[in-house]
BAKESE-196844 format. One line per field, with one value per residue (C-alpha): residue in one letter; x, y, z. Coordinates in Angstrom, 3 decimals, padded with zeros to 6 digits. Layout:
N
res <- c(A	...)
x <- c(X	...)
y <- c(Y	...)
z <- c(Z	...)
END
This chain:
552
res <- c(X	X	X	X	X	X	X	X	X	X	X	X	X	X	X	X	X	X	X	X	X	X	X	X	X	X	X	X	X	X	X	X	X	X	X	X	X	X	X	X	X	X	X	X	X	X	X	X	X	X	X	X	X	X	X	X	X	X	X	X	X	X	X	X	X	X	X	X	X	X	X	X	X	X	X	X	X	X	X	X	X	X	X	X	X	X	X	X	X	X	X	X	X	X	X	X	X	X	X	X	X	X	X	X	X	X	X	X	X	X	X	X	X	X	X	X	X	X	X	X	X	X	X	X	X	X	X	X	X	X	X	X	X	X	X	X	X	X	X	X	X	X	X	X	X	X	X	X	X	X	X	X	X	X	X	X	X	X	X	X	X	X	X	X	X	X	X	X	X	X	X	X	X	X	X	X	X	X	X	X	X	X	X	X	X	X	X	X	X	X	X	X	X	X	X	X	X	X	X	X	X	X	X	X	X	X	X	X	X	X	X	X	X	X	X	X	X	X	X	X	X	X	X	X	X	X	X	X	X	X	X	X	X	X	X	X	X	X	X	X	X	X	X	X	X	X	X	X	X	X	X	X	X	X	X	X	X	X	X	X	X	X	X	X	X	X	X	X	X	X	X	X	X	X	X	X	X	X	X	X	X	X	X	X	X	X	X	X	X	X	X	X	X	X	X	X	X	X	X	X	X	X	X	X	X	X	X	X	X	X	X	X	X	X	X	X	X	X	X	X	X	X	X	X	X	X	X	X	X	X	X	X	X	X	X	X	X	X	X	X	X	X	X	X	X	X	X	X	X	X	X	X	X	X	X	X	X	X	X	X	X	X	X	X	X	X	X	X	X	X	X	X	X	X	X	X	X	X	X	X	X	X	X	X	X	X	X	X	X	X	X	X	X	X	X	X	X	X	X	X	X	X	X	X	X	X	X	X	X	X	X	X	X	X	X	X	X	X	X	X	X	X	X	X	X	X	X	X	X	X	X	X	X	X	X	X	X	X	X	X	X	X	X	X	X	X	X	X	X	X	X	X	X	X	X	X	X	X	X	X	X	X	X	X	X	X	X	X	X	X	X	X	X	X	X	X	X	X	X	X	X	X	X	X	X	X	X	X	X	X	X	X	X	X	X	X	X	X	X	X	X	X	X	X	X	X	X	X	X	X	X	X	X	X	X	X	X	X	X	X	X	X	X	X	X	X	X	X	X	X	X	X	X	X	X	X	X	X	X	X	X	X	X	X	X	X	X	X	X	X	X	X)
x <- c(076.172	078.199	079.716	081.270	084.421	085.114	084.382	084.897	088.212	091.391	092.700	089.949	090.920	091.927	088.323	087.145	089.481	088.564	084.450	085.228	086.758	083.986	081.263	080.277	080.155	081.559	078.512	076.714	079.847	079.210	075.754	073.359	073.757	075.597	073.365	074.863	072.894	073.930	073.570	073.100	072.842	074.384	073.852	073.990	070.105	067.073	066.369	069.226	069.809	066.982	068.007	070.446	067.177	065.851	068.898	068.920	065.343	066.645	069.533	066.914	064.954	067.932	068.911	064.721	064.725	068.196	071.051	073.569	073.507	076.909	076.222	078.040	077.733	077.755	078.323	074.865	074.585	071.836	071.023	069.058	072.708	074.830	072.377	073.291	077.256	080.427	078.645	075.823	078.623	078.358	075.058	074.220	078.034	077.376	074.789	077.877	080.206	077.386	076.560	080.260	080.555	078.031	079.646	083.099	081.431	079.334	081.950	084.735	083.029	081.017	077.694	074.651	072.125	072.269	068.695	069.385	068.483	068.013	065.933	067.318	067.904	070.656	071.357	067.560	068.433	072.154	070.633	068.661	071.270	074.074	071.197	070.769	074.413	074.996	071.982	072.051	069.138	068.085	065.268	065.640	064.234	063.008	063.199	059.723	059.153	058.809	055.411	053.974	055.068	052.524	053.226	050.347	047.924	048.885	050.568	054.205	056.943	061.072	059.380	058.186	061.745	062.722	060.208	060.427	063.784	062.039	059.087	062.202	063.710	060.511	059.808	056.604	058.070	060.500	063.948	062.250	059.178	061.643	063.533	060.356	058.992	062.628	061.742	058.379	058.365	060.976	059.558	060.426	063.367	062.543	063.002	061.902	057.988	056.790	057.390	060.824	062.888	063.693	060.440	059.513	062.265	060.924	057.752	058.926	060.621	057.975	056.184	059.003	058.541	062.206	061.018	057.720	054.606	054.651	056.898	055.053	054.842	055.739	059.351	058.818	055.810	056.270	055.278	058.003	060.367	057.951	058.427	061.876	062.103	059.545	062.571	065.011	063.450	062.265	065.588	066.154	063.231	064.395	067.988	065.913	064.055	066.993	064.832	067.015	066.513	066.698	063.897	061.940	063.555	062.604	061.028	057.591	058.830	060.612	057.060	055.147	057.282	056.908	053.108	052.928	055.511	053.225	050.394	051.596	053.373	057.129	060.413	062.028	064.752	063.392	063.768	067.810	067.372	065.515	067.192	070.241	068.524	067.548	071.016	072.034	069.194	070.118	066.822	065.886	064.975	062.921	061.919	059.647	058.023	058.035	056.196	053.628	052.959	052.412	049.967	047.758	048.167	046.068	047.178	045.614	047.941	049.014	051.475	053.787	055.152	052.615	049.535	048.035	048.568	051.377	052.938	051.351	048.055	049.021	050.082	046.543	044.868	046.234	049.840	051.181	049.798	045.959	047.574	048.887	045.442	043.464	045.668	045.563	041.618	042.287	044.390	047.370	049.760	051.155	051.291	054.968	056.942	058.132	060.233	057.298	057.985	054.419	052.793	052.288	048.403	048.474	050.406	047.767	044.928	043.233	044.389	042.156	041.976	040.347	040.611	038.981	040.592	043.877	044.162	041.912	039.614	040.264	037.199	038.513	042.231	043.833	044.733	044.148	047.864	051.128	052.503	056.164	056.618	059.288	060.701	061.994	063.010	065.970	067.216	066.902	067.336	068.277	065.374	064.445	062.219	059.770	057.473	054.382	052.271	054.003	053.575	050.772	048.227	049.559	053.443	052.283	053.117	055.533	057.703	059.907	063.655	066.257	068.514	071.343	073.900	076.746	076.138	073.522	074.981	074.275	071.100	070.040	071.251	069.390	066.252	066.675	068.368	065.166	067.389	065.059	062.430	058.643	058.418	061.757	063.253	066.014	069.119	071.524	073.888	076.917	075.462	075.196	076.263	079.623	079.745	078.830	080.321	077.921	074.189	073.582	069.850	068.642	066.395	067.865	067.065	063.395	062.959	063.962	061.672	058.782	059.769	059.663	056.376	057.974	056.250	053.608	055.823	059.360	060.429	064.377	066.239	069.030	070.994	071.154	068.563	065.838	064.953	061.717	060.930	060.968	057.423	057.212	058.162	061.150	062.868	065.780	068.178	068.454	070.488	072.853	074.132	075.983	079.606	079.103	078.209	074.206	072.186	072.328	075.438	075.176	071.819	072.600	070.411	067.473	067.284	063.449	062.744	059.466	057.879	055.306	054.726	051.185	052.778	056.955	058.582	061.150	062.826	065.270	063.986	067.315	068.667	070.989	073.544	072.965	074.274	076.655	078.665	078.607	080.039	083.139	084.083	082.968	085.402	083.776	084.271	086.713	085.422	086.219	087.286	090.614	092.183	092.379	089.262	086.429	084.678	087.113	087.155	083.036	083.083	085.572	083.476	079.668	077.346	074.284	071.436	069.032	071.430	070.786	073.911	075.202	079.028	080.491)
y <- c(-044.091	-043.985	-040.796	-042.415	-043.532	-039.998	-039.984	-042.749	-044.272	-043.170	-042.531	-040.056	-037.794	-035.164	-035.489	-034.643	-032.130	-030.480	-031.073	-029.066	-026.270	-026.149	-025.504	-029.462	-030.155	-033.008	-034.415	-034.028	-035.620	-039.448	-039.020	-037.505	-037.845	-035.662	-034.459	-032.172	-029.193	-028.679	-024.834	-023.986	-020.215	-017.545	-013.282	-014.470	-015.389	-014.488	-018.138	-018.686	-015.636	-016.624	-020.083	-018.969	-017.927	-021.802	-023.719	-021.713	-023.277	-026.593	-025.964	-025.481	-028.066	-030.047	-028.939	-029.367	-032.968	-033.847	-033.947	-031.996	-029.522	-028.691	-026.547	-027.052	-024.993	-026.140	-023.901	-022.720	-021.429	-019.157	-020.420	-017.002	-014.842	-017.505	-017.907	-016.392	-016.396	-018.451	-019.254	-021.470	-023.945	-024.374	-025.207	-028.537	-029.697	-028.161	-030.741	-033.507	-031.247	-030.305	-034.114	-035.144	-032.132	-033.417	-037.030	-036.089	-033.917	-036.474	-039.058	-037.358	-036.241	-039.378	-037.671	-039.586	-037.500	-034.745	-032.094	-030.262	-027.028	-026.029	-024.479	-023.609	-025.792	-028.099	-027.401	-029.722	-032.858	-032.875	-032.968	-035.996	-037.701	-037.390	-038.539	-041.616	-042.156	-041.415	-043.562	-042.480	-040.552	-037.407	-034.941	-031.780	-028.560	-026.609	-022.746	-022.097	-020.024	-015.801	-014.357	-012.876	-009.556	-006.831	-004.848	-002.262	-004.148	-007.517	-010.867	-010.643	-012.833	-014.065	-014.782	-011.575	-010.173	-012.410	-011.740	-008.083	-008.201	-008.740	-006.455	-003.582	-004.650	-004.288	-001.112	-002.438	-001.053	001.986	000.630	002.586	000.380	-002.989	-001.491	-001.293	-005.247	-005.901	-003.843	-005.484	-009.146	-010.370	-009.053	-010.923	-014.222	-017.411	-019.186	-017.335	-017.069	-019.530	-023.281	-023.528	-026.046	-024.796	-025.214	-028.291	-030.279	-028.770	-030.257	-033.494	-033.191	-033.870	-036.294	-038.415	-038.328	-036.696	-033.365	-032.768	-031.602	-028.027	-027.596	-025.129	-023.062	-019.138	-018.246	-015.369	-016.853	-018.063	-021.286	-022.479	-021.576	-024.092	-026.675	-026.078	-026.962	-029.367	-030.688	-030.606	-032.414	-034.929	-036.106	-037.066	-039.274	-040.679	-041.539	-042.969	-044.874	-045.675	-045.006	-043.867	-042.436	-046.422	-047.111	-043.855	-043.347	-046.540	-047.312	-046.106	-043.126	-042.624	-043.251	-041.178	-038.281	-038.736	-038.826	-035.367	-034.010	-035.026	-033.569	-029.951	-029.755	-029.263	-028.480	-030.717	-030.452	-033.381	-035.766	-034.964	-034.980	-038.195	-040.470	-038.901	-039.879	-043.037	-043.838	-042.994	-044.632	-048.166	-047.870	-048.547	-045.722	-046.595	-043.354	-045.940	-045.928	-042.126	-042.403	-045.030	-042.603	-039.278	-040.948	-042.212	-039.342	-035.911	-032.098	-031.166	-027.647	-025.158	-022.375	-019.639	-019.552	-022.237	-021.129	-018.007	-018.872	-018.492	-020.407	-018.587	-019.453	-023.753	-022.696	-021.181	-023.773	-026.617	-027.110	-030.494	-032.201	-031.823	-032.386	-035.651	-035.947	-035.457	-038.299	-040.671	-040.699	-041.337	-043.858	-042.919	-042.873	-045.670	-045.772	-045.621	-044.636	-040.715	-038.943	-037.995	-041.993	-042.199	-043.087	-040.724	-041.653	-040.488	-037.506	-036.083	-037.980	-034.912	-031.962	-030.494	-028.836	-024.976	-024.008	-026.129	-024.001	-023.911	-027.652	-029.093	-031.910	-034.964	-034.540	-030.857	-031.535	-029.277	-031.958	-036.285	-036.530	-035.437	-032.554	-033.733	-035.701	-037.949	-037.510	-040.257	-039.934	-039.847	-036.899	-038.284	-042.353	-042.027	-039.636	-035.865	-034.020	-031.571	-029.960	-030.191	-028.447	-024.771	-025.410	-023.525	-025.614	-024.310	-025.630	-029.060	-030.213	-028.328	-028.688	-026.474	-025.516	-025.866	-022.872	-024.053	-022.388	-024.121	-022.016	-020.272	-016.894	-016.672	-018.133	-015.502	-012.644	-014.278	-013.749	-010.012	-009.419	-011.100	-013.749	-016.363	-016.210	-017.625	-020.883	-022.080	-024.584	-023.711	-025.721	-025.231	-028.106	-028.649	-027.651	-031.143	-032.611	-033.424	-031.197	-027.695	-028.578	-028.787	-028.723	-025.122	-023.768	-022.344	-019.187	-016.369	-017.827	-018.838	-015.561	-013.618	-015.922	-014.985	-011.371	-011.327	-012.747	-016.083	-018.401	-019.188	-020.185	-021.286	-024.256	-025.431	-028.761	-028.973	-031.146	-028.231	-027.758	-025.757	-023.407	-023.957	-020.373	-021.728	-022.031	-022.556	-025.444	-026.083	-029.623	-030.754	-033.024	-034.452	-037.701	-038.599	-035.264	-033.644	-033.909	-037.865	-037.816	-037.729	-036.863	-033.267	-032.945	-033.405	-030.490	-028.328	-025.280	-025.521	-028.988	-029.769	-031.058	-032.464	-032.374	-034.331	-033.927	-035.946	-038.841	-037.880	-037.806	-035.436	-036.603	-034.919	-035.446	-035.820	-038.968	-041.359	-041.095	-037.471	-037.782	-040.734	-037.896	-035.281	-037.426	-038.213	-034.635	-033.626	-032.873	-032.016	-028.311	-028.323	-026.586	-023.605	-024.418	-024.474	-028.006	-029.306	-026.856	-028.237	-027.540	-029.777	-032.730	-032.634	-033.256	-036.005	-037.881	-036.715	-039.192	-038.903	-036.308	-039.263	-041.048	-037.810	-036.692	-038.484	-039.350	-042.431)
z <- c(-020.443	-023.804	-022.000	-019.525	-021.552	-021.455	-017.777	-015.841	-014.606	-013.161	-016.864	-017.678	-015.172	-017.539	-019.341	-015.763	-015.024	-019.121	-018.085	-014.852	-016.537	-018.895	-015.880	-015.275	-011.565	-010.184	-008.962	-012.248	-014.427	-014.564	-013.073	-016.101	-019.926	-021.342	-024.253	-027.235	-028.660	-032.214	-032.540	-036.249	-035.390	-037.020	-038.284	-042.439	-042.714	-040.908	-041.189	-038.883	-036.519	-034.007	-033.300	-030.668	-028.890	-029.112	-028.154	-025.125	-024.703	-025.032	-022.936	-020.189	-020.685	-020.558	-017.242	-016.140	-016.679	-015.405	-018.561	-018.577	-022.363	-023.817	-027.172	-030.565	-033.763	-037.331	-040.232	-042.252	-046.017	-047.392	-050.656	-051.344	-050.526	-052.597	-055.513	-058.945	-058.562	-057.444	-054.500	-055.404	-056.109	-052.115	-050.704	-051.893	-051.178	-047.158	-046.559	-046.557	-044.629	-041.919	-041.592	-041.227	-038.977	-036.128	-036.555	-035.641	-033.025	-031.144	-031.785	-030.466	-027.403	-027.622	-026.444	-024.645	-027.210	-029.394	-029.705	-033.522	-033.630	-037.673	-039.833	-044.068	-046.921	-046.784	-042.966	-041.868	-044.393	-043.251	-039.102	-040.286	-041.899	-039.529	-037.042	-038.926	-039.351	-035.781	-034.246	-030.716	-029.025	-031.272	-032.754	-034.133	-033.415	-036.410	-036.277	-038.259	-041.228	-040.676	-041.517	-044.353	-045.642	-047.155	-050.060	-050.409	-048.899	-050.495	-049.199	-050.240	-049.921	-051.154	-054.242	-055.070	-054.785	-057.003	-059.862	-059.157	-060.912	-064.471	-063.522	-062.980	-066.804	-068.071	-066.592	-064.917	-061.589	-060.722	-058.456	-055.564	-055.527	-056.128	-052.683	-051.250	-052.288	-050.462	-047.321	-047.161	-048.108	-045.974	-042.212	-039.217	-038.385	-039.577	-043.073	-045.713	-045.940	-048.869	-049.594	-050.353	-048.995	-045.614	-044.984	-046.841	-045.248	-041.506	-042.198	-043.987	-040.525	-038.318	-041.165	-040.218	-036.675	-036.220	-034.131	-031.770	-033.361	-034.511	-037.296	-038.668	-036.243	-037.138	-035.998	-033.985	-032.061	-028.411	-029.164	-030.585	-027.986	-025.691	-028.488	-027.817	-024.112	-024.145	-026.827	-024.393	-021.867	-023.797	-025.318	-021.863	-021.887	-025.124	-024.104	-020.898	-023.468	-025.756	-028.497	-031.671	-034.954	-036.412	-034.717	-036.212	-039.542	-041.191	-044.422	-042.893	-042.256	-045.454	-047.133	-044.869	-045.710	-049.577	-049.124	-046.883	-049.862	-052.489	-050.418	-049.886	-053.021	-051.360	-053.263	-055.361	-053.988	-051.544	-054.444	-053.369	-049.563	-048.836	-051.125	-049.144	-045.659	-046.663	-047.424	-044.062	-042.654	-044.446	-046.027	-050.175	-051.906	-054.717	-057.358	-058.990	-055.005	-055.785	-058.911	-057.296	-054.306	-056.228	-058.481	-054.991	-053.030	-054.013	-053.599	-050.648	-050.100	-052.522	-051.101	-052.156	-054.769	-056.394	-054.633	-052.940	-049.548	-047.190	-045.130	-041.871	-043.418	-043.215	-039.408	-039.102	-040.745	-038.824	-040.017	-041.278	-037.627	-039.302	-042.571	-041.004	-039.286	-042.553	-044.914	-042.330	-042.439	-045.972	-044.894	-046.813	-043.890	-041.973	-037.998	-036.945	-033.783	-033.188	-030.799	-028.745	-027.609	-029.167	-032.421	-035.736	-035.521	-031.441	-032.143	-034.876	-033.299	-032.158	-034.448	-036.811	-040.263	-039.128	-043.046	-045.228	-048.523	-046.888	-046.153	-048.959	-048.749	-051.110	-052.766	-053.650	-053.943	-056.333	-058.341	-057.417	-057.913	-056.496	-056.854	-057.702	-061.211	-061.729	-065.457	-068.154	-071.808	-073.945	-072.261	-068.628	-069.102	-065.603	-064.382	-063.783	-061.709	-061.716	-059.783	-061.900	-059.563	-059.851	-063.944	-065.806	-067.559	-070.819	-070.400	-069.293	-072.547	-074.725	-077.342	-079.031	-080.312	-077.677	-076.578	-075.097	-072.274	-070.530	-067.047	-065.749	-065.792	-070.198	-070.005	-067.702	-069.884	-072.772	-071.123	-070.061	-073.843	-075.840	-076.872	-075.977	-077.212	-077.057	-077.208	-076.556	-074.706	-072.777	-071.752	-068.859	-068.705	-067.093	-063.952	-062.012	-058.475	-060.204	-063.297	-061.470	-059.184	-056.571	-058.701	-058.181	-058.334	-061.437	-059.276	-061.627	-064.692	-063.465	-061.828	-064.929	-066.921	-064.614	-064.138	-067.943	-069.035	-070.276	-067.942	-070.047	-072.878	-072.401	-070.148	-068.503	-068.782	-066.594	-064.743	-062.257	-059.250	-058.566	-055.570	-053.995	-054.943	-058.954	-060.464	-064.085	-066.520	-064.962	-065.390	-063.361	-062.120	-065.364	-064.941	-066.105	-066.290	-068.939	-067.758	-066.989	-071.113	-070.885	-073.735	-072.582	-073.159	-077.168	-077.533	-080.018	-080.637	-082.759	-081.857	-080.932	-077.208	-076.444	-073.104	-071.977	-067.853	-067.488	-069.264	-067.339	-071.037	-071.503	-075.144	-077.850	-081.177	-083.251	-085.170	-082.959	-085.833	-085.342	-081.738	-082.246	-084.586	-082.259	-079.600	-081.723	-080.743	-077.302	-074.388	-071.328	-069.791	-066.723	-063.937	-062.368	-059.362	-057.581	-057.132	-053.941	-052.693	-050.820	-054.019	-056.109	-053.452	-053.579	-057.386	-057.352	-055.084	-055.741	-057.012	-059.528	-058.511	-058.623	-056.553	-053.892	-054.926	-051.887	-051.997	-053.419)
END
């Protein structure tokens, strides 16, 4: 057992004598695998403050099939509490602590196995990637998205929180009814209720054959807590097996998750996370791949805050297992080894789409494409992304005078003020991995552009992020970003921007002498941030978002 080095031998007799203290008996100690439950729980988020409740499960199924559970925490963010302020600088730059977190945890108790228990945005991509870095015996438990709220009858969920802040400005709603859509959209424990990437990521999750079947199972419904301990036993059978994530996490796998996110239309912020697995998983990451997959694979499910259903509704119809089921009769998906100790094609084999609107058919796929779109142009030589399917027909193509902020915060008071206007295009730059620092998400400035009746006519380049709650013409993770000296850097307003999203052009239409002038004169912003913060080390050794802002 890898364990034993922290067991075995007259020398380890304080490890013993530590174990002991801790509740191991000595009979146990040397005998079963000592398997680590990384415990991601905590009171910030509802998508977080239930998970105490499924470790427990695992810690029992543990126990049931002979290891011996010893439970860890990590720290979690809530992108919805930090977003809009100081502390958006801090979720994308988590996902590198969290990872380096579990390392020095399972490598300083040198564990036999570790079962993740996880659920929100960065907290599920840094699991997988310490998993990959660690490559011992591991699968994570996902903590399922809450249900549905109703608002007077209607579906509600985050994202009509976030819109309701322009319906208030406007006047379209009172600030009783807006404390009301909060009361009502957000209703049980789980991550919040609409494709975002908490949820994305938890089913990209099982696409990669990383947790059991049922990752979209509701939160509060029993059935995940059986997932759970049918997890912890069968981490047990794994480490029996001494099947690890290399084995599972492989190129396959990489590709089978790309196809399921171009199927159901998941955050772009995956175009940040699985480049960042891969990495960990030794494994090319190829955005031309990207590109070649989203143009195969069609649109088969359309959810909040794209579509009209929820994310209870893909549990109802199926979940991603019929999803699964459903692409690999269209033989998009490629067989490939889970942490069930089966196959992807035996794990789906026998689930079924039960809503045929829900879960689409290829024949009447929302669209025969992807729903992600890989960007190039002037203005991103290196690449943007965005995700084309929460655009309305009208903004596909677009061009128009730029309007250009430096931070999110004026961009967002532009909106509410009338500043910009109809047709604009707006710029938020300095916003990147290295240049933010830390890439926050642009949901305030999208939200106010919804809440506002903009959608329809003004788009965003930025080398900032989005939240999976963003619909609209919103372009990010333009690379290279502004403070590395991209072309975004050098917009000027009134400057025309041209978008083009069928044909992934995003290009500035101003002279190259034009811009070789300007750059005779530029000096990048310094950042806010206090030197020698967490903050400060992140942006000294960030790379590119299209590198998935991974570190150097």
């Amino acid at each position: 057992m890898r364990s034993s080095v922290t067991t075995d031998g007259i020398d380890r007799s304080p490890h013993r004598g530590l174990y002991y203290a801790s509740g191991i008996l000595p009979e146990d100690l040397g005998r079963k695998p000592i398997i680590g439950i990384v415990n991601t729980a905590n009171e910030t988020m509802p998508g977080h403050n239930h998970l105490s409740h499924l470790a427990q499960n695992v810690h029992d199924g543990v126990l049931e099939a002979g290891g011996i559970p010893v439970e860890f925490p990590t720290i979690a963010i809530c992108d919805g509490i930090a977003t809009g302020h100081y502390g958006m600088h801090y979720p994308l730059a988590s996902r590198e602590l969290i990872a380096d977190s579990v390392e020095c945890m399972a490598q300083a108790h040198q564990f036999d196995a570790l079962v993740m228990v996880t659920a929100c945005d960065k907290i599920t991509p840094a699991m997988l990637m310490a998993a990959a870095r660690l490559d011992i015996p591991a699968l994570l438990v996902t903590g399922g998205p809450m249900l549905q709220g109703k608002h007077n009858g209607k579906g509600v969920c985050y994202v009509d929180i976030v819109d309701s802040q322009g319906l208030l400005q406007r006047g379209l709603i009172t600030k009783e009814e807006m404390t009301q859509i909060e009361l009502d959209s957000l209703p049980t424990c789980g991550s919040c209720n609409m494709l975002g990437t908490a949820n994305t990521m938890q089913y990209l999750t099982e696409a990669l054959g990383m947790c059991l079947p049922g990752a979209a199972i509701p939160a509060p419904m029993n059935l995940k807590t059986l997932v759970a301990k049918r997890s912890g036993i069968k981490i047990v059978e794994l480490w029996k097996k001494g099947i690890t994530p290399s084995q599972i996490m492989n190129h396959t796998a990489i590709k089978n998750a790309l196809v399921v996110d171009m199927a159901i239309g998941g955050s772009s912020n995956t175009m940040l996370h699985l480049p960042a697995i891969a990495n960990e998983a030794g494994v090319e990451f190829s955005f031309d791949e990207v590109a070649e997959i989203a143009s195969k694979t069609p649109h088969l499910v359309k959810l909040q805050p794209s579509g009209v259903h929820f994310t209870d509704d893909f549990y109802y119809a199926g979940g991603v297992t019929a999803l699964m089921n459903r692409l690999v009769e269209y033989g998009m998906l490629e067989d490939n080894l889970t942490v069930t100790g089966q196959n992807l094609f035996e794990n789906v084999k026998f689930a079924k789409v039960e809503n045929d609107e829900v879960i689409r058919t290829k024949e009447n796929a929302y669209s025969q494409t992807g729903a992600l779109k890989i960007l190039h142009g002037n203005l991103a030589e290196d690449g943007a992304v965005c995700k084309i399917a929460g655009v309305l027909p009208e903004m596909l193509t677009h061009r128009g005078p730029a309007r250009v902020f430096d931070q999110e915060e004026p961009a967002v008071k532009a909106i509410y003020d009338g500043t910009v206007k109809a047709g604009d295009v707006v710029v938020v730059r300095y916003e990147g991995p290295k240049g933010g620092p830390g890439m926050r998400e642009m949901l305030a400035f999208t939200g106010a552009m919804y809440g506002m009746g903009l959608a329809d006519s003004v788009a965003i380049v930025t080398d900032g992020r989005f939240s999976g709650a963003t619909h609209g013409a919103a372009i990010g993770h333009v690379s290279p970003e502004a403070a590395e000296g991209g072309l975004l850097a050098f917009v000027e307003d009134g400057d025309i921007i041209d978008i083009d999203l069928p044909n992934g052009q995003v290009n500035l239409l101003v002279d190259e002498a034009v811009i070789e002038e300007r750059k005779k004169n530029w000096n990048p912003p310094t950042p806010d941030v206090k030197k020698g913060s967490y903050i400060d080390r992140y942006a000294r050794q960030v790379t590119s978002a299209m590198n998935g802002a991974i570190f150097k």
